[in-house]
C-alpha positions as CSV (number, residue, x, y, z in Angstrom):
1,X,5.2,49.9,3.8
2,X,7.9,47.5,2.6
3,X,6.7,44.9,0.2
4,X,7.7,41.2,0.9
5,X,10.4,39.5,-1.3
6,X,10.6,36.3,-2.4
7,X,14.0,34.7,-1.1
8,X,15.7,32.6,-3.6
9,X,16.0,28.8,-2.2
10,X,18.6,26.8,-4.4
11,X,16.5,24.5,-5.8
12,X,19.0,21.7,-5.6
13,X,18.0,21.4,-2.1
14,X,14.0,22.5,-1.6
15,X,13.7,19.1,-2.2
16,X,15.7,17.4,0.0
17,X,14.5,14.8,2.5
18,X,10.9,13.5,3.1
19,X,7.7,15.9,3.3
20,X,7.5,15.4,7.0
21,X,10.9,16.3,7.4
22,X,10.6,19.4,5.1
23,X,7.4,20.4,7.1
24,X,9.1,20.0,10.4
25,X,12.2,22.2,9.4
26,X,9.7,24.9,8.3
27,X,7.9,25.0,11.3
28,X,10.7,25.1,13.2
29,X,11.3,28.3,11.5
30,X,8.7,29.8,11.4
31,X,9.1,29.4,15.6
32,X,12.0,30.7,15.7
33,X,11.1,33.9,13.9
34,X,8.0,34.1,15.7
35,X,9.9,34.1,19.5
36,X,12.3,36.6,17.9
37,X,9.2,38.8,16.9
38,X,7.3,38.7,20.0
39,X,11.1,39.3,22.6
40,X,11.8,42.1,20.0
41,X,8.8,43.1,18.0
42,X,7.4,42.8,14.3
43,X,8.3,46.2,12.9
44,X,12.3,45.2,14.5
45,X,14.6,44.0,12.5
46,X,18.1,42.1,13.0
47,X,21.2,44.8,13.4
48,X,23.0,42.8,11.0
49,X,20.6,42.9,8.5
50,X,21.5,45.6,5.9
51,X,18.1,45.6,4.1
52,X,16.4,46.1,7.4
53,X,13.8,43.9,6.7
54,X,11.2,44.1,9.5
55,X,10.3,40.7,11.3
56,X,6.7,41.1,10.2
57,X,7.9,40.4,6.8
58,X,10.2,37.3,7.9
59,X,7.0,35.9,9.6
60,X,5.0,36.4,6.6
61,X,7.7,34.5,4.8
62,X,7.7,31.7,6.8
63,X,4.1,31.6,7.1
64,X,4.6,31.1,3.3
65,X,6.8,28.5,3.8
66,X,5.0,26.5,6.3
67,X,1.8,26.6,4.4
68,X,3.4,25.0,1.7
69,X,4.7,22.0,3.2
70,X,1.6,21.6,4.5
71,X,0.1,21.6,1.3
72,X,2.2,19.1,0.1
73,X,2.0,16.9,3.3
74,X,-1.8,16.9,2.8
75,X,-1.5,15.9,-0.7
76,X,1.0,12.9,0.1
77,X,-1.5,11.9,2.7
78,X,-4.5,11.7,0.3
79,X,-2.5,10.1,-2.9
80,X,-1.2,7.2,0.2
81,X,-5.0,6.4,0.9
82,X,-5.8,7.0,-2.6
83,X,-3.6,4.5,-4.3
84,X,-5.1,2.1,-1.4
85,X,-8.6,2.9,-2.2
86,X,-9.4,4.5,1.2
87,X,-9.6,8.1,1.7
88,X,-9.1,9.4,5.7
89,X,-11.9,9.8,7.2
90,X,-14.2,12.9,6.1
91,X,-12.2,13.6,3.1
92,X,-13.7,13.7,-0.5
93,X,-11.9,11.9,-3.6
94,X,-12.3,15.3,-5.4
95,X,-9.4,17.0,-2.5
């Protein structure tokens, strides 16, 4: 079994643009990988690709990604109500 790889993401842009926007790109990804995945298969990989990374792994990647703009997202959310002294609805000041 191939073991996942972190990719390395200049850092000079990870940051770029707002958390929303991040998160959006991401998923966006992560959809694109996911349509490749399912037309081709997940143990495929692209012709082009000389490390012949299977697209299980590039979904697990992105998964990766996603979930980590949506931690972030989550966590603007709560410090926005936070600094107004109202949490959403449900959600404990400890989160």
């Amino acid at each position: 079994m191939q073991e996942r790889r972190q990719i390395a993401v200049d850092k000079r842009f990870k940051m770029i643009g707002s958390v929303e926007t991040r998160t959006i790109e991401e998923c966006g990804e992560l959809i694109h990988i996911l349509c490749k995945a399912q037309r081709f298969g997940l143990n495929s990989f692209h012709p082009d690709d000389k490390e012949r990374r299977p697209n299980y792994l590039l979904v697990m990647d992105e998964i990766d990604d996603v979930q980590g703009c949506l931690s972030e997202l989550k966590h603007e959310i709560m410090r926005y109500y936070a600094a107004q002294g109202r949490l959403p609805i449900g959600e404990e000041a400890s989160e």
